[in-house]
Backbone as JSON Lines, residues from 0, in Angstrom:
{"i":0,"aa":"X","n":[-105.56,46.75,2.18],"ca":[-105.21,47.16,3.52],"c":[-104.21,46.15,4.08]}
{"i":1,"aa":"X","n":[-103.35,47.17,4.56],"ca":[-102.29,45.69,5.25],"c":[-102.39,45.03,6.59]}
{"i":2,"aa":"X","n":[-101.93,44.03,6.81],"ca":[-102.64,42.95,7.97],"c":[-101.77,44.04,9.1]}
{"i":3,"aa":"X","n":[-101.74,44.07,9.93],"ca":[-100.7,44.96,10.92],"c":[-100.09,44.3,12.04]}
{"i":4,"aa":"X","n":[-98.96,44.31,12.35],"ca":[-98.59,42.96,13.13],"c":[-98.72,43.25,14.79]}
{"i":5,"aa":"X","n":[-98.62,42.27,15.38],"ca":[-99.64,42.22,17.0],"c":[-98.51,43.32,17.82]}
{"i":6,"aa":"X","n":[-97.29,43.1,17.14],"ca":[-96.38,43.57,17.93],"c":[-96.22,45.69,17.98]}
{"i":7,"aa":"X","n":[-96.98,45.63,17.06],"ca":[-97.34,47.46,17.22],"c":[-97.94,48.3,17.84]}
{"i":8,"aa":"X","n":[-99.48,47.0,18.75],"ca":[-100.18,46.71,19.22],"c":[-99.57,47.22,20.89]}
{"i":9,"aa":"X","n":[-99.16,45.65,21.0],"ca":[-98.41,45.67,22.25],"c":[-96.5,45.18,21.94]}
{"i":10,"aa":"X","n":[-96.59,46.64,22.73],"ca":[-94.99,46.44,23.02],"c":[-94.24,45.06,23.33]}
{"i":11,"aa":"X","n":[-93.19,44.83,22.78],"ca":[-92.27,43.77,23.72],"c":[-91.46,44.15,24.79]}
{"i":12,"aa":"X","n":[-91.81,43.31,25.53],"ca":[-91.11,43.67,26.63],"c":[-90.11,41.63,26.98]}
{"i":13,"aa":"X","n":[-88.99,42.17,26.84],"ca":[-87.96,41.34,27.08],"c":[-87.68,40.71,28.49]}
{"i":14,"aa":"X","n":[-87.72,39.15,28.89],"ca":[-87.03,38.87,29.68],"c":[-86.04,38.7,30.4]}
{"i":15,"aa":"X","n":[-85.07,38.75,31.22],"ca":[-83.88,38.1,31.69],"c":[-83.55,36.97,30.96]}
{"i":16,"aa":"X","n":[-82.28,36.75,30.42],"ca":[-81.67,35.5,29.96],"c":[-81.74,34.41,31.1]}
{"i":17,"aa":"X","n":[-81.49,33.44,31.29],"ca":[-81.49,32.14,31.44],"c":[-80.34,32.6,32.4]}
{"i":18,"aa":"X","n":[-79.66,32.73,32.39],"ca":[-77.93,33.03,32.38],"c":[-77.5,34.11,33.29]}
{"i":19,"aa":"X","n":[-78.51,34.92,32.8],"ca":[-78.7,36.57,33.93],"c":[-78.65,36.47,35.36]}
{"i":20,"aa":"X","n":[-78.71,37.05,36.16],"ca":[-78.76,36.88,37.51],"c":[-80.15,38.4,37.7]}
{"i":21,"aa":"X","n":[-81.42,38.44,37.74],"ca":[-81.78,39.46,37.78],"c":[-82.04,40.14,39.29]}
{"i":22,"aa":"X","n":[-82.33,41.02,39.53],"ca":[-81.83,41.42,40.94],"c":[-83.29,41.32,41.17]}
{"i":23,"aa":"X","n":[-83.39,40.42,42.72],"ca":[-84.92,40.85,43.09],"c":[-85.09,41.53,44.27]}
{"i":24,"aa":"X","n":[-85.98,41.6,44.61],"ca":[-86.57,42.33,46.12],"c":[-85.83,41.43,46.98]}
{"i":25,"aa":"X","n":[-85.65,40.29,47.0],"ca":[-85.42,39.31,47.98],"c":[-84.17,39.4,48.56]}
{"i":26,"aa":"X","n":[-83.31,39.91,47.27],"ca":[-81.69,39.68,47.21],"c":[-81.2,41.27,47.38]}
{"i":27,"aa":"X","n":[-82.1,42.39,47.76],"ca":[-81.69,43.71,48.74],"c":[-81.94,43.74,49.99]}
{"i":28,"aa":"X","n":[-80.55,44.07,50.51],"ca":[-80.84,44.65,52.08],"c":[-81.8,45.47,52.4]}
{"i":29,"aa":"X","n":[-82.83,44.86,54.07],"ca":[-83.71,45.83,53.54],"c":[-83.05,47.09,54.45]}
{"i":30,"aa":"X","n":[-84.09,48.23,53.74],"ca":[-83.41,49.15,54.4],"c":[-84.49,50.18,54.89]}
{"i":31,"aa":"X","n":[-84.61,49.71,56.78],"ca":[-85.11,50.87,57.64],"c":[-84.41,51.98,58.13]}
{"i":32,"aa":"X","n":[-84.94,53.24,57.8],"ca":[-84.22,54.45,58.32],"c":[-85.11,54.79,59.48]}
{"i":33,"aa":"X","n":[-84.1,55.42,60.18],"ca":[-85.2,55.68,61.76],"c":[-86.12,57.03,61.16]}
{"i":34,"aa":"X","n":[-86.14,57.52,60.23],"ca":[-87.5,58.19,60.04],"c":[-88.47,57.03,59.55]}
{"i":35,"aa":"X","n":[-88.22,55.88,58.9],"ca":[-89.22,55.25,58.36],"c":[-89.65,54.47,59.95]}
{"i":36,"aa":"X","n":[-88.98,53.9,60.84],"ca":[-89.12,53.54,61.98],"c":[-90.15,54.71,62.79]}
{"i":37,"aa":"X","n":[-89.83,55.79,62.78],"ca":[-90.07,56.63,63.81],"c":[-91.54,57.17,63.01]}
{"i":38,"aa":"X","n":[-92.16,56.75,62.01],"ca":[-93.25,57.02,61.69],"c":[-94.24,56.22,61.55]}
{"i":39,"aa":"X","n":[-94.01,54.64,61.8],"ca":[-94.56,53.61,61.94],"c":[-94.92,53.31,63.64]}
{"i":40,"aa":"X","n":[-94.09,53.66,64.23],"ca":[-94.24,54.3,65.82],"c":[-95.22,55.22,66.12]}
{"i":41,"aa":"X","n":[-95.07,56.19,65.28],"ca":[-96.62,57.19,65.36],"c":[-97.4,56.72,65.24]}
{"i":42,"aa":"X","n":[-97.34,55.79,63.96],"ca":[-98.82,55.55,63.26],"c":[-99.71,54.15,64.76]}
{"i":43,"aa":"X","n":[-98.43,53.73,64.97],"ca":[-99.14,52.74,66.06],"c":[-99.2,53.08,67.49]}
{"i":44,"aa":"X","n":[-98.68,54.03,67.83],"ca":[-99.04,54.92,69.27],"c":[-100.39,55.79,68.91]}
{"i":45,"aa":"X","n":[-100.92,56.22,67.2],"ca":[-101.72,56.52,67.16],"c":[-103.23,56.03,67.3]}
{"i":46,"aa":"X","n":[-102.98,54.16,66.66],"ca":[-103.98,53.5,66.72],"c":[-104.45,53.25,68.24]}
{"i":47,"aa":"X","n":[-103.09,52.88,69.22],"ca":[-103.38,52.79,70.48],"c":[-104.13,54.05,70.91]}
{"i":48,"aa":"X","n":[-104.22,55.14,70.94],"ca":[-105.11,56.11,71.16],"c":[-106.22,56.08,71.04]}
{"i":49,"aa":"X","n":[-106.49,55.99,69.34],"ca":[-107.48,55.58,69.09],"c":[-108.77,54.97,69.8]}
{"i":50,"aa":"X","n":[-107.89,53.57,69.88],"ca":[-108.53,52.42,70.66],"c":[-109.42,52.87,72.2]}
{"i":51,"aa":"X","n":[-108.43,53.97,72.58],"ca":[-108.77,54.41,74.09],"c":[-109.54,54.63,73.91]}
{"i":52,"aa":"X","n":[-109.67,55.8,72.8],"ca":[-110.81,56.8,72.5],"c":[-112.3,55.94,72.68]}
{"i":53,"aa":"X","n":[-112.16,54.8,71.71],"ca":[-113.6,54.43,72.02],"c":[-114.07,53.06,72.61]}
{"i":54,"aa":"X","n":[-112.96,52.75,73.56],"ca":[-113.0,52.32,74.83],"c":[-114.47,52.91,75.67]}
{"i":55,"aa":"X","n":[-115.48,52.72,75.47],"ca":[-116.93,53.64,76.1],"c":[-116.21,52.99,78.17]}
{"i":56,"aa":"X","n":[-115.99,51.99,78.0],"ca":[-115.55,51.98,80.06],"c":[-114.92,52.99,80.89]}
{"i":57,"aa":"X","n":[-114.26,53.74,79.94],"ca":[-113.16,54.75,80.87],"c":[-114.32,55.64,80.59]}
{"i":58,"aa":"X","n":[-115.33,56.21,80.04],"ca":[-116.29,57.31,80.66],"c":[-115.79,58.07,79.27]}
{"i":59,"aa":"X","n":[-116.79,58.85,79.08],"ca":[-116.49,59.91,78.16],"c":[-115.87,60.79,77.63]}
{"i":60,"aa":"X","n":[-115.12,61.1,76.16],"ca":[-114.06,61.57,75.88],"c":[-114.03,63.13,75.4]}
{"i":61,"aa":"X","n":[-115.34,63.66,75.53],"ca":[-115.3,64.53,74.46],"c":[-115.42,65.97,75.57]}
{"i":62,"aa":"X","n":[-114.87,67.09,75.11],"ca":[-114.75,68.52,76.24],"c":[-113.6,68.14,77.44]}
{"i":63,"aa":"X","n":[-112.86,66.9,76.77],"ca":[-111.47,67.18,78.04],"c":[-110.25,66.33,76.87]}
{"i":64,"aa":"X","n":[-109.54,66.6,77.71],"ca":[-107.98,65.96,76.82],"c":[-108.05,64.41,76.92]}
{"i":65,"aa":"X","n":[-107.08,63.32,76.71],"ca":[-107.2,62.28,77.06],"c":[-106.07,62.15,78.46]}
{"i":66,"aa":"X","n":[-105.13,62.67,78.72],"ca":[-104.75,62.47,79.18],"c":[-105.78,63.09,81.01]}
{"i":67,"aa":"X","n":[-106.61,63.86,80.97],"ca":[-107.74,63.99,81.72],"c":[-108.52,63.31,81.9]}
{"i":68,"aa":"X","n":[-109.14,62.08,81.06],"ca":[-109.66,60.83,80.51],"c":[-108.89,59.65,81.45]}
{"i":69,"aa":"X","n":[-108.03,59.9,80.8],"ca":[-106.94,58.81,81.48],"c":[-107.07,58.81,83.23]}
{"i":70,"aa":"X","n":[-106.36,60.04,83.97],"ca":[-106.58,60.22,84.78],"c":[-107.87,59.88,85.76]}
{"i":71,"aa":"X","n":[-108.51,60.51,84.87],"ca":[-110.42,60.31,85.77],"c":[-110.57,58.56,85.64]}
{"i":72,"aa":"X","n":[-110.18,58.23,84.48],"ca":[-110.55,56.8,84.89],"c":[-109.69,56.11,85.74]}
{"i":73,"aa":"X","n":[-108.46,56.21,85.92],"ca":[-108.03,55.69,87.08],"c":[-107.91,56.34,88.55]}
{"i":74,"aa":"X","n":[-109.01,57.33,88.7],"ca":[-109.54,57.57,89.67],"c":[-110.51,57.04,89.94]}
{"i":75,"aa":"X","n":[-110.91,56.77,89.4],"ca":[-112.99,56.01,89.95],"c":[-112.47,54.19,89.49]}
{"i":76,"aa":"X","n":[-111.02,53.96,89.41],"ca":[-110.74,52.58,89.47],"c":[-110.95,51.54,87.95]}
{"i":77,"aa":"X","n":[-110.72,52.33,86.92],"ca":[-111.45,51.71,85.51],"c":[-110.37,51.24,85.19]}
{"i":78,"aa":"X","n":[-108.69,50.85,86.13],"ca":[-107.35,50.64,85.2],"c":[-107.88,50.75,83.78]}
{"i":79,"aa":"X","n":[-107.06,52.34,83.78],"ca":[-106.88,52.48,81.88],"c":[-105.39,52.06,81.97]}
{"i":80,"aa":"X","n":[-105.41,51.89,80.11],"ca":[-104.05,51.22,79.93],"c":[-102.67,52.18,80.43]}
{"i":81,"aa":"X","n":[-101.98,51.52,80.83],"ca":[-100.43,52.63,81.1],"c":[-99.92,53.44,80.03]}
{"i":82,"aa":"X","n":[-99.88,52.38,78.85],"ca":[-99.18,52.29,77.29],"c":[-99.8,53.67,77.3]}
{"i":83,"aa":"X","n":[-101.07,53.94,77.26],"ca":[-101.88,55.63,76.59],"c":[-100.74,56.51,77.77]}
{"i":84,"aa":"X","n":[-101.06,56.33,79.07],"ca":[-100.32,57.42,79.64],"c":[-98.85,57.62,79.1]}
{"i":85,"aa":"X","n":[-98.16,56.53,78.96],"ca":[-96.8,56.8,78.6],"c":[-96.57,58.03,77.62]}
{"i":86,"aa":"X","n":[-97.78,57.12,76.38],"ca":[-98.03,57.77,74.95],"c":[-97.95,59.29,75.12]}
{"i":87,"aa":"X","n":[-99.03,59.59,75.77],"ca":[-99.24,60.9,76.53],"c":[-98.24,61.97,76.95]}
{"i":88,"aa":"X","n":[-97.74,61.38,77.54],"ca":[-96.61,61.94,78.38],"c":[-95.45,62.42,77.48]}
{"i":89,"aa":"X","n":[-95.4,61.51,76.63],"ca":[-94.14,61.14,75.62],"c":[-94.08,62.41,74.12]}
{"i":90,"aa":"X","n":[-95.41,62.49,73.78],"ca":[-96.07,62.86,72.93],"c":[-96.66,64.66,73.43]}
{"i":91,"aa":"X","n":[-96.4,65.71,73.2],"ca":[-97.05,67.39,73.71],"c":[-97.91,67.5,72.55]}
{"i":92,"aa":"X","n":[-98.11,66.93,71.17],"ca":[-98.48,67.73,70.07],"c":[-100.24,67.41,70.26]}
{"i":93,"aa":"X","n":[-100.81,67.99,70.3],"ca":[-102.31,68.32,69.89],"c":[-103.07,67.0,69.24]}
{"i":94,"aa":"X","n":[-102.68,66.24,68.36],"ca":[-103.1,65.5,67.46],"c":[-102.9,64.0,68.79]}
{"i":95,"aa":"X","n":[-102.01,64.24,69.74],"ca":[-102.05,63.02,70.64],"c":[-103.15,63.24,71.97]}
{"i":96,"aa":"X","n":[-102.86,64.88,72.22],"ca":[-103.61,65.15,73.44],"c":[-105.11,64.9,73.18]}
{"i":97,"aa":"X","n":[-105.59,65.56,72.47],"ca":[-107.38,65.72,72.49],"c":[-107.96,64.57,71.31]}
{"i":98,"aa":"X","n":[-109.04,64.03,71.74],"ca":[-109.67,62.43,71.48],"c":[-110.21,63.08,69.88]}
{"i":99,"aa":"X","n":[-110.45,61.92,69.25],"ca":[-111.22,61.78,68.09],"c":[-112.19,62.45,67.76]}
{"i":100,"aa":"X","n":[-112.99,63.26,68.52],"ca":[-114.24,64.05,68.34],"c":[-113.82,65.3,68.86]}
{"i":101,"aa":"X","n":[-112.69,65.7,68.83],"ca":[-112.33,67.35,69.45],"c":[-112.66,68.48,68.17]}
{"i":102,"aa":"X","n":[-112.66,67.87,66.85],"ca":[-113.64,69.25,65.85],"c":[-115.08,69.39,66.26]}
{"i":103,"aa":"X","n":[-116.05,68.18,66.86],"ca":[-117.06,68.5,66.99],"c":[-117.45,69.47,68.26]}
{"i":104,"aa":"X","n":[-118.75,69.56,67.71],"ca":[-119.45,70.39,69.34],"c":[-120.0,69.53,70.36]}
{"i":105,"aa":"X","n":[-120.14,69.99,71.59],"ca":[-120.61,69.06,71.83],"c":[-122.38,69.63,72.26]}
């Protein structure tokens, strides 16, 4: 039986010469596109929501919108944050208006 050599095993995989210049992450421009911008914006206007959501001081979230939430608490004096109203305001789609527990029943 013949001995079988390591290299059949595992592949070689070749380095850069000495000499090379190899291109790294470091040495590309980086590059933000305002969709990659404008979805990292969601994702963190989303967490701020979030946060409201289970904020228990502003009173209960569930059978009204937040921006109704919002409101009621700065009626009975709970300063909720502005940032959510802006959010609110800024934002019509469904997934911003109604809180974290809007599939459940109540």
């Amino acid at each position: 039986m013949a001995a079988k050599q390591i290299t059949s095993a595992f592949p070689i995989v070749k380095k850069p010469n000495r000499g090379q210049k190899s291109m790294k992450d470091s040495d590309q421009l980086p590059s933000t596109s305002t969709h990659d911008q404008a979805a990292v914006d969601s994702i963190d206007d989303l967490q701020i929501l979030k946060n409201f959501d289970l904020t228990l001081e502003f009173g209960p979230c569930t059978g009204i919108t937040r921006l109704e939430r919002w409101e009621r608490a700065q009626k009975h004096g709970l300063n909720p944050p502005d940032e959510v109203k802006d959010i609110l305001l800024k934002n019509k789609d469904e997934e911003y208006q109604m809180c974290l527990w809007k599939d459940y029943e109540i």
